[in-house]
MARROZA-941061 format. One record per residue (C-alpha): residue number from 1; residue in three letters; x, y, z. Coordinates in pm, 1 decimal, decimal comma, always signed. Layout:
// residues N
NUM  ALA  X  Y  Z
...
This chain:
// residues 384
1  UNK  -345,6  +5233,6  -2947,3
2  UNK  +28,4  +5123,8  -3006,0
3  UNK  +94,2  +4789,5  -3210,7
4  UNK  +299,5  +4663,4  -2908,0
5  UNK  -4,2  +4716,7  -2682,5
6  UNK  -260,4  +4488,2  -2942,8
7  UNK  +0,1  +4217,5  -3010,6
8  UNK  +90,8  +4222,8  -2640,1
9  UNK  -365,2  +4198,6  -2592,0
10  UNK  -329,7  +3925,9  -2852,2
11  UNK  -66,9  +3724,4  -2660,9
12  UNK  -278,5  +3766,9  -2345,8
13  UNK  -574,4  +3611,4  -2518,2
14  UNK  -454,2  +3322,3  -2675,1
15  UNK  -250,9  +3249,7  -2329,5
16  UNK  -608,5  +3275,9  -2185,4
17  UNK  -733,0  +3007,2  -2430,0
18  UNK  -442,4  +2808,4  -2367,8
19  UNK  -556,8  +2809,6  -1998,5
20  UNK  -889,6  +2781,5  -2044,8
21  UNK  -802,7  +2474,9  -2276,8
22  UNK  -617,9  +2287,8  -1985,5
23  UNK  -763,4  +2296,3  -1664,9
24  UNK  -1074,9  +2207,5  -1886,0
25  UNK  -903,5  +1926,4  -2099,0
26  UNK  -1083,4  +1600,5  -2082,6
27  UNK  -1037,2  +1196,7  -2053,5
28  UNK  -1256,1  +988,3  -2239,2
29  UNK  -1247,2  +635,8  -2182,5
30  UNK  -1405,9  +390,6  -2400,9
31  UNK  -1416,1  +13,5  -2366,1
32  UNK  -1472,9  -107,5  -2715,5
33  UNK  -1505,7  -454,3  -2646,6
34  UNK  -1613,0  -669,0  -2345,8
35  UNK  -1612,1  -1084,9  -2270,8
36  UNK  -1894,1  -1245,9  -2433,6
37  UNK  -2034,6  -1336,5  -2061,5
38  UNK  -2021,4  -991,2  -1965,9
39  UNK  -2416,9  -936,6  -1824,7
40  UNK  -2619,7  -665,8  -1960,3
41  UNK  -2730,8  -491,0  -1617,3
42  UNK  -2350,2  -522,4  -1544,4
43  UNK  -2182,7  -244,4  -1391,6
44  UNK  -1884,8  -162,0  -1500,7
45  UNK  -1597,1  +78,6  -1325,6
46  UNK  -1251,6  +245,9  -1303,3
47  UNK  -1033,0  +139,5  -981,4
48  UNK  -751,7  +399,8  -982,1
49  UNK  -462,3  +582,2  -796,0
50  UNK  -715,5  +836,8  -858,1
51  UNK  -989,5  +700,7  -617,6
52  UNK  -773,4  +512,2  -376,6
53  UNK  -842,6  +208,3  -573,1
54  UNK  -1208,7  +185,6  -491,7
55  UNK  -1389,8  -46,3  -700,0
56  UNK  -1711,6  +51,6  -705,9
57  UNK  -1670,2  +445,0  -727,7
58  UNK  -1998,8  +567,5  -850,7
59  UNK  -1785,0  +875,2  -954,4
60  UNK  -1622,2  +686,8  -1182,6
61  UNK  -1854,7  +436,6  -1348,2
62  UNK  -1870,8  +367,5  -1681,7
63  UNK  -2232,7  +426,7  -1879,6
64  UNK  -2303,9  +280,0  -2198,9
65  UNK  -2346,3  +582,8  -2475,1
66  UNK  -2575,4  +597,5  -2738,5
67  UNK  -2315,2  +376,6  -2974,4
68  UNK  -2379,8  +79,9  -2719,6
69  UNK  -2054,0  +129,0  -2531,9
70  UNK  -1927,4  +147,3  -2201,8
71  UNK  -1745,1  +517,7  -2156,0
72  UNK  -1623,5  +744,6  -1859,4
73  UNK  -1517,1  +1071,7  -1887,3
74  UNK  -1275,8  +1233,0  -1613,8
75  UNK  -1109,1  +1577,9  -1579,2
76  UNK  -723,7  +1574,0  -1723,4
77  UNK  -465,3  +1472,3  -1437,1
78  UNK  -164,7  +1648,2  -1295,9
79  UNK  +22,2  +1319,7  -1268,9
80  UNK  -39,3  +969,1  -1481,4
81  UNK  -335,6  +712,3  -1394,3
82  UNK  -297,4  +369,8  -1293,2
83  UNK  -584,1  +208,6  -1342,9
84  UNK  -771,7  -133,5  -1352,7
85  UNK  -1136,9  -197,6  -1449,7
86  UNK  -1353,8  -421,2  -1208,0
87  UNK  -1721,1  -492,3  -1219,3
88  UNK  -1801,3  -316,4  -897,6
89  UNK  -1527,0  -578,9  -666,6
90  UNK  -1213,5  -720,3  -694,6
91  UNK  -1369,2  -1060,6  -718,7
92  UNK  -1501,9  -896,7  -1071,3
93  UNK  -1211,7  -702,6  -1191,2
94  UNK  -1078,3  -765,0  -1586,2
95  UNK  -827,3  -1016,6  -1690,5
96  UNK  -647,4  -1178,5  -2007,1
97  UNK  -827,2  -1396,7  -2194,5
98  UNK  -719,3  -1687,4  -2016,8
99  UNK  -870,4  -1542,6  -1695,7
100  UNK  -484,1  -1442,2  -1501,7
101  UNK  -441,4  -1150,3  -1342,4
102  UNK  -305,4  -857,3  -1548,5
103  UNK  -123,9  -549,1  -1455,7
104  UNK  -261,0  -196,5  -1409,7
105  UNK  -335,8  -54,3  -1671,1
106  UNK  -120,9  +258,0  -1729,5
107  UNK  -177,8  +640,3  -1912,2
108  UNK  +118,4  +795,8  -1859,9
109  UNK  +30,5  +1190,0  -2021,3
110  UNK  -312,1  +1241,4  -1847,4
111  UNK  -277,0  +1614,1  -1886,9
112  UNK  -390,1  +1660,0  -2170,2
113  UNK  -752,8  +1594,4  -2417,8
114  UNK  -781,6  +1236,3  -2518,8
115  UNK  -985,6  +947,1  -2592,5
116  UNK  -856,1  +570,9  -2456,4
117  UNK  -988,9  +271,7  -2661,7
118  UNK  -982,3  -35,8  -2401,0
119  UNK  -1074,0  -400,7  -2487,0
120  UNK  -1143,3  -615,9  -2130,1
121  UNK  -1043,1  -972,0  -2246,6
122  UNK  -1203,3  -1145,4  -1930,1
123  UNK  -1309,7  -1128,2  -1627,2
124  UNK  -1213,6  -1288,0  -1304,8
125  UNK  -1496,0  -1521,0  -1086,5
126  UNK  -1516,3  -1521,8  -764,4
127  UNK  -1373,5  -1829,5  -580,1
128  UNK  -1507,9  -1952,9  -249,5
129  UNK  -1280,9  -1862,0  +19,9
130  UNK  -1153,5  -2054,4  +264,7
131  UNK  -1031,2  -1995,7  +629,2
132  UNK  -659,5  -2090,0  +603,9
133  UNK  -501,6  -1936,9  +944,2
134  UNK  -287,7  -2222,5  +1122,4
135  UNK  -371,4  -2325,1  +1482,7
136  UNK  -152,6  -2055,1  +1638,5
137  UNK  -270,3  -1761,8  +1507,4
138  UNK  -594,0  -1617,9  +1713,2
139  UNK  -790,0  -1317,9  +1749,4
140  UNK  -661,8  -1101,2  +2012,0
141  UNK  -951,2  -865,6  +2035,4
142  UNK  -1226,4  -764,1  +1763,7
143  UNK  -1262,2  -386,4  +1942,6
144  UNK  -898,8  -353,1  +2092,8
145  UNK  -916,1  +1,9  +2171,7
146  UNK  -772,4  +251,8  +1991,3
147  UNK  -772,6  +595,9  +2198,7
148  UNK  -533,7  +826,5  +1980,8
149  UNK  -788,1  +766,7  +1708,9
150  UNK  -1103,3  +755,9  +1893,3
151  UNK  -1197,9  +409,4  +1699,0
152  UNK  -1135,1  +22,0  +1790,4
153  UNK  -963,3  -219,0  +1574,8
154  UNK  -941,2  -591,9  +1512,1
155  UNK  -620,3  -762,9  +1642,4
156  UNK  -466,7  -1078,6  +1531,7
157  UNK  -198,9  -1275,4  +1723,1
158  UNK  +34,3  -1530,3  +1592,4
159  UNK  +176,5  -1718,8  +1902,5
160  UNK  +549,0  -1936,7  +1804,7
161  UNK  +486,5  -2328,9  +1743,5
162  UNK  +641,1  -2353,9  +2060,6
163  UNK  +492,6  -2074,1  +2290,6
164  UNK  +310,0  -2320,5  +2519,2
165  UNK  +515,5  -2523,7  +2586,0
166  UNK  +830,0  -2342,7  +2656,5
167  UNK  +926,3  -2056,8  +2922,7
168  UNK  +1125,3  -1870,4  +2639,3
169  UNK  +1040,2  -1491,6  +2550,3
170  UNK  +1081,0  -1371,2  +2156,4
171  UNK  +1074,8  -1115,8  +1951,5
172  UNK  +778,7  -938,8  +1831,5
173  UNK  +638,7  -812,6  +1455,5
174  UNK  +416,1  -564,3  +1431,8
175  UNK  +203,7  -556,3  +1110,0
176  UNK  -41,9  -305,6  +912,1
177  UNK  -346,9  -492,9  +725,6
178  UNK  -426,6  -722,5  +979,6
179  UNK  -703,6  -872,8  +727,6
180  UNK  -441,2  -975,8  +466,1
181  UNK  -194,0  -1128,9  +684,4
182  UNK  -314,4  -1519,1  +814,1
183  UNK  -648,5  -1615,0  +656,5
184  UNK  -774,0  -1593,4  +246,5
185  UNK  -1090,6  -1546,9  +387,1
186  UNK  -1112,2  -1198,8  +501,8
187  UNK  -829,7  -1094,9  +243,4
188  UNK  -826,8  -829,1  +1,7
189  UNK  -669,0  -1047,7  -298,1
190  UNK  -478,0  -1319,3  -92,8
191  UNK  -295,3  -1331,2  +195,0
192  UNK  +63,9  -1311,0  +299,8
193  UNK  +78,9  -1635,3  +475,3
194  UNK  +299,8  -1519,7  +710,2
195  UNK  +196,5  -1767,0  +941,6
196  UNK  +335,0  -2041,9  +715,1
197  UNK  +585,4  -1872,3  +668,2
198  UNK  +699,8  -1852,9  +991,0
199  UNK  +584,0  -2211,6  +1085,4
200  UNK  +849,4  -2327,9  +832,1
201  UNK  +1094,9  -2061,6  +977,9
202  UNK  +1028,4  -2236,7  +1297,7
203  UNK  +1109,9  -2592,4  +1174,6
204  UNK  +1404,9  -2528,2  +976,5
205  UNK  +1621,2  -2265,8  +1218,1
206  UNK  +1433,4  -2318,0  +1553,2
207  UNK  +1367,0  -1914,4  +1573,2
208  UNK  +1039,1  -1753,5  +1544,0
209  UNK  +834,5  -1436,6  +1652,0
210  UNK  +508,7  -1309,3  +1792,7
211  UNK  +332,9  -1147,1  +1577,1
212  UNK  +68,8  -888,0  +1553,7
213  UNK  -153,8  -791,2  +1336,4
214  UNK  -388,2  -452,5  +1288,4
215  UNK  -652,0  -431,7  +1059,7
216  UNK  -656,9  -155,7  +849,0
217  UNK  -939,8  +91,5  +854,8
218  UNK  -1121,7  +64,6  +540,6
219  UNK  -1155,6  +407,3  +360,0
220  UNK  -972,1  +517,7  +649,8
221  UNK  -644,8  +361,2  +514,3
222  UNK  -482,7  +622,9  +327,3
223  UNK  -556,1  +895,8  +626,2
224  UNK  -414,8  +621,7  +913,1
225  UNK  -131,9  +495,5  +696,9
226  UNK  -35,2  +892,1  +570,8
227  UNK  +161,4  +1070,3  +904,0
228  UNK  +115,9  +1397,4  +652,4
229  UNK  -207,0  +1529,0  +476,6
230  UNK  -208,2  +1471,4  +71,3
231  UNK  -438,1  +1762,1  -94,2
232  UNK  -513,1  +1548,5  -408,9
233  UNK  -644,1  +1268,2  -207,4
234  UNK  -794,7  +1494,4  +35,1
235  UNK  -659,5  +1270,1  +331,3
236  UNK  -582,3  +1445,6  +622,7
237  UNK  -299,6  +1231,9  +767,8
238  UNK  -339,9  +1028,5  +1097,3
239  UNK  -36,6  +832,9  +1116,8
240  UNK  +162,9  +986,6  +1342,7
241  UNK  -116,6  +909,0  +1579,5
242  UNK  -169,4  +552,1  +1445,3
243  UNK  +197,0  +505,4  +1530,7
244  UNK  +187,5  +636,4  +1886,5
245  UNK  -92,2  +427,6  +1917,8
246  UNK  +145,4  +101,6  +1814,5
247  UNK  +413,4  +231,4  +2006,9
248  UNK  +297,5  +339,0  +2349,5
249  UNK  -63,5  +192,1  +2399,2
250  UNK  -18,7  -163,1  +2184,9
251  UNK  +301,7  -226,4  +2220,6
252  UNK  +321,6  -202,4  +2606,8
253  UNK  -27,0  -399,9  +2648,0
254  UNK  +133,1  -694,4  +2403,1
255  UNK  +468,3  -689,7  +2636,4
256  UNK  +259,1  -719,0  +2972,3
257  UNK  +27,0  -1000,1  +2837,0
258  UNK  +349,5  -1213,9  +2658,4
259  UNK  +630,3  -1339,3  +2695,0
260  UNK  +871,1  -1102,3  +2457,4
261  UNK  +1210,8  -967,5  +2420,9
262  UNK  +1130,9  -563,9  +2475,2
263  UNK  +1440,7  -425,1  +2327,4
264  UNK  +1400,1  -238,0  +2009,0
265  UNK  +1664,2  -473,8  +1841,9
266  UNK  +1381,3  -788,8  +1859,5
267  UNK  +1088,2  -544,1  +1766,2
268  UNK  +1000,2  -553,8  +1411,2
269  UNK  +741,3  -356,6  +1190,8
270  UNK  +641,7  -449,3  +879,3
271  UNK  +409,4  -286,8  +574,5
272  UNK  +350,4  -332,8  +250,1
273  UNK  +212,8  -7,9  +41,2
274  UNK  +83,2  +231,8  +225,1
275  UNK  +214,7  +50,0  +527,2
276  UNK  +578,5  +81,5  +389,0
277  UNK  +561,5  +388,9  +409,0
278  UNK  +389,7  +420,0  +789,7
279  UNK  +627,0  +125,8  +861,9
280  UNK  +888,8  +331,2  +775,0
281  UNK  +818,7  +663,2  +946,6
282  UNK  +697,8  +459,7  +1263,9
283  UNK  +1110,2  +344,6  +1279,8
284  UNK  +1252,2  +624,5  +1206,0
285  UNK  +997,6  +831,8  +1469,7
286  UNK  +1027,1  +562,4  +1724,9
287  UNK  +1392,7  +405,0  +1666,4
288  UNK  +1398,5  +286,0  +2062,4
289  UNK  +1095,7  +110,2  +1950,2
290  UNK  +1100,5  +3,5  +1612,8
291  UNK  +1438,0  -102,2  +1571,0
292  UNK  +1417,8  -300,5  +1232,1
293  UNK  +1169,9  -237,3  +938,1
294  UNK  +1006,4  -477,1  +655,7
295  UNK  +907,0  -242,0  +402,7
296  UNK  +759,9  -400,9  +95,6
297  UNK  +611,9  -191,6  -202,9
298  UNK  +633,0  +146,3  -8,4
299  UNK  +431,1  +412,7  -162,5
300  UNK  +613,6  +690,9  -61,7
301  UNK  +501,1  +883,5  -361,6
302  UNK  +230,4  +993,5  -185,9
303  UNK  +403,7  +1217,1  +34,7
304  UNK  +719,2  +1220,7  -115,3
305  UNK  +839,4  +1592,2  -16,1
306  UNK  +757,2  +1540,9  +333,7
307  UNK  +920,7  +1224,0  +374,1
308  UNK  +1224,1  +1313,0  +252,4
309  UNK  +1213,5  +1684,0  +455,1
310  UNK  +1087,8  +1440,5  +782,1
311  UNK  +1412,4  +1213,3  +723,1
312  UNK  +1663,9  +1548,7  +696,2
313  UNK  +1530,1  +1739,8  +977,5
314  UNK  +1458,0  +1405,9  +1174,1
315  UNK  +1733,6  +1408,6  +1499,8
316  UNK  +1700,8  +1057,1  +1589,2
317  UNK  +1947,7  +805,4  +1620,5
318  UNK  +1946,6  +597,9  +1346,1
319  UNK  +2264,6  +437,5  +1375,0
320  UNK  +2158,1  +80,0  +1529,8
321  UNK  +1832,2  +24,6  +1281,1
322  UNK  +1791,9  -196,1  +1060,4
323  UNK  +1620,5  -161,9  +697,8
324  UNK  +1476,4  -424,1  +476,5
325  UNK  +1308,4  -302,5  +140,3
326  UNK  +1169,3  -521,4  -181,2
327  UNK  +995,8  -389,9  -446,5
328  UNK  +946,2  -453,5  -831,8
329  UNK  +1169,8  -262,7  -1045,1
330  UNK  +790,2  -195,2  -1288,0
331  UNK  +539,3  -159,1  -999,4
332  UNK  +581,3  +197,6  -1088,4
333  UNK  +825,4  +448,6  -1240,1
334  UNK  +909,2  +602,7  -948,7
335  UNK  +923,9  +314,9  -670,1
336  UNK  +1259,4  +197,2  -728,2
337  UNK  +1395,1  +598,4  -752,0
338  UNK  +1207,8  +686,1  -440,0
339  UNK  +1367,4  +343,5  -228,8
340  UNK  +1720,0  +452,2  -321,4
341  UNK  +1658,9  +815,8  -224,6
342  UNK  +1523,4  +710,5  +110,4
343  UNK  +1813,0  +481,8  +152,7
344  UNK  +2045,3  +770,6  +61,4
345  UNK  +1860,7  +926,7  +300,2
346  UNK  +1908,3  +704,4  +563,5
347  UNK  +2275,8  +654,8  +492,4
348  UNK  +2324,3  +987,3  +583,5
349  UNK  +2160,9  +976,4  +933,4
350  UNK  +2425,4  +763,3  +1007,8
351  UNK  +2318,9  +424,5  +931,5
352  UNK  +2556,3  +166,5  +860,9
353  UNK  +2517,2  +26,0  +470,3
354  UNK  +2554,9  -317,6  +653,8
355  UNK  +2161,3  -254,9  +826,6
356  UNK  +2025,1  -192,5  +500,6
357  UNK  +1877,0  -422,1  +229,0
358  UNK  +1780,6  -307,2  -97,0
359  UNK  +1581,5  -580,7  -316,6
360  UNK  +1474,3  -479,1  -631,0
361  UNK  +1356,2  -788,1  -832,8
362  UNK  +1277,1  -745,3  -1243,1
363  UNK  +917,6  -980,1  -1195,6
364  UNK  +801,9  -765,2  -858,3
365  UNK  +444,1  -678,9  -867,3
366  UNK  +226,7  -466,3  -652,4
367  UNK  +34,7  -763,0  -474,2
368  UNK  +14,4  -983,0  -174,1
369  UNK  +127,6  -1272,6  -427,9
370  UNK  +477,3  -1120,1  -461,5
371  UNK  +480,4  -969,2  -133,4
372  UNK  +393,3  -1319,8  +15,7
373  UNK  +677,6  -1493,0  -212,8
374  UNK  +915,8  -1258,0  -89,4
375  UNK  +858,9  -1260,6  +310,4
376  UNK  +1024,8  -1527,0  +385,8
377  UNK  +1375,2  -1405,8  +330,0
378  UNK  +1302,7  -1066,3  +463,5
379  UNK  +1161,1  -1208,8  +793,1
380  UNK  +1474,8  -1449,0  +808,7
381  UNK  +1709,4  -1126,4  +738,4
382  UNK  +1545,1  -908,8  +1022,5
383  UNK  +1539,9  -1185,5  +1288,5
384  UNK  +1897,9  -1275,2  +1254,9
């Protein structure tokens, strides 16, 4: 046997290790210390870009170890982990000591063996909500039908202070999360207030919109928001049929019931998230449709590759849309990157650098709280 052939069985083995040692490699997290008030039945979880942000995974709750603290262990990560810890909701999730909001919590090399220390300083309460949708915003349907998907929806409608009372027809805004939009009631974590928003539009400039707004699915979310299956997540994507749906069932049911301006020029959709990104694919599919996009937050990480193929291979006529994105420069690494790639992107189908607003503010976070600070200027930009 030749000394090539045993150093060359010798390389092969420790590679093997090597291998063995990383798709094997381990996360450990251990929460140290926890609020004084924390109960001692309490459950106590990891909400992640790893789970979809559930907060009550039972895949990833934490167990108290024979040292008397909380732990989790996960399998090492291709890609780093945003994370928060909650107490099974996000009325229960951790704060700072003085009981604010924090951001997530961030471990950037999750590839390899490790152990994370964590101290949870507080944790929020839950506050009695409130019903806080003005007089003009109704439910359109709580089953509104829809058939690309084989499931109903709830609908909201937000009808112009001066609908009633006028014979005028107006533009039209089509948005994703229907629940977060006009009431803190049935929010996630706060609502946009867009119908304040556009109250005070109203008063100020005399202009204002219909809009409309589609709950999201649930755990269906990812899957109706995604036109393009993501492995990792195991979503198999349904937005290209959630945006048929909006563009030639909704949209033609909402023009025969109202009074609104049909052109694509007064037709606006708007996302934040996950509906950025569908907000943005519905507009660039459907450009004689969709002829002006609000895309806060856009997580167009999660199907980066095909977006950007989508946008070069895309044939559509781009050249009279209009493009309004904000995000915070820290939401993530990658969101400000991935905005000005898309809108390099879009520059090159053609459309002008007049139609397209890039916002990047230094104090952005991923929440309705900055997305609802920052709607008023992007709704008073697209309806110009």
């Amino acid at each position: 046997m030749s000394i090539n052939y045993l150093l060359f069985r010798r390389f092969c083995s420790i590679i093997s290790v090597l291998m063995f040692a990383m798709t094997n490699a381990q996360i450990t997290f251990n929460i140290k210390d926890i609020p004084a008030n924390t109960k001692g039945n309490a459950k106590i979880f990891m909400a992640s870009n790893i789970n979809g942000w559930k907060p009550d995974d039972s895949k990833f709750e934490f167990k108290k170890n024979t040292d008397g603290y909380y732990s989790l262990t996960i399998p090492s990560q291709t890609e780093k982990i945003e994370y928060k810890i909650t107490q099974g909701s996000w009325d229960f999730s951790e704060t700072d000591e003085n009981g604010n909001g924090i951001s997530n919590r961030i471990l950037e090399n999750s590839t390899k063996a490790q152990t994370v220390e964590l101290q949870i300083k507080g944790w929020s309460t839950a506050k009695e909500k409130k019903h806080t949708l003005a007089s003009n915003v109704k439910i359109l349907s709580e089953n509104f039908t829809i058939p690309q998907l084989n499931i109903s929806r709830k609908i909201w409608i937000y009808l112009p202070p001066d609908y009633e009372i006028s014979k005028k027809k107006y533009p039209v805004i089509y948005m994703h999360d229907g629940q977060n939009l006009f009431d803190d009631f049935t929010s996630f974590s706060g609502e946009w207030s867009v119908d304040e928003s556009l109250n005070q539009i109203f008063e100020e400039t005399g202009k204002s919109a219909i809009v409309i707004g589609i709950d999201n699915g649930g755990d269906k979310r990812l899957a109706e928001y995604s036109p393009w299956n993501n492995e990792k997540y195991k979503t198999t994507g349904e937005g290209d049929l959630y945006v048929e749906f909006l563009a030639k069932t909704l949209k033609p049911y909402i023009d025969k019931t109202y009074r609104t301006e049909r052109q694509s020029s007064k037709t606006i959709i708007i996302g934040s998230s996950m509906g950025g990104l569908i907000s943005l694919y519905a507009s660039a599919k459907y450009p004689n449709v969709f002829g002006k996009a609000g895309i806060f937050s856009p997580a167009f990480w999660f199907v980066s590759k095909d977006l950007k193929m989508y946008l070069n291979v895309n044939k559509n006529n781009l050249k009279n849309s209009k493009f309004y994105f904000v995000a915070g420069k820290n939401e993530d690494e990658t969101m400000a990157p991935e905005i000005e790639n898309v809108n390099g992107l879009l520059l090159k189908k053609s459309v002008p650098k007049k139609n397209i607003v890039v916002k990047i503010d230094e104090d952005g976070t991923h929440s309705e709280s900055y997305w609802k600070r920052e709607l008023k200027a992007g709704l008073i930009w697209l309806l110009k």
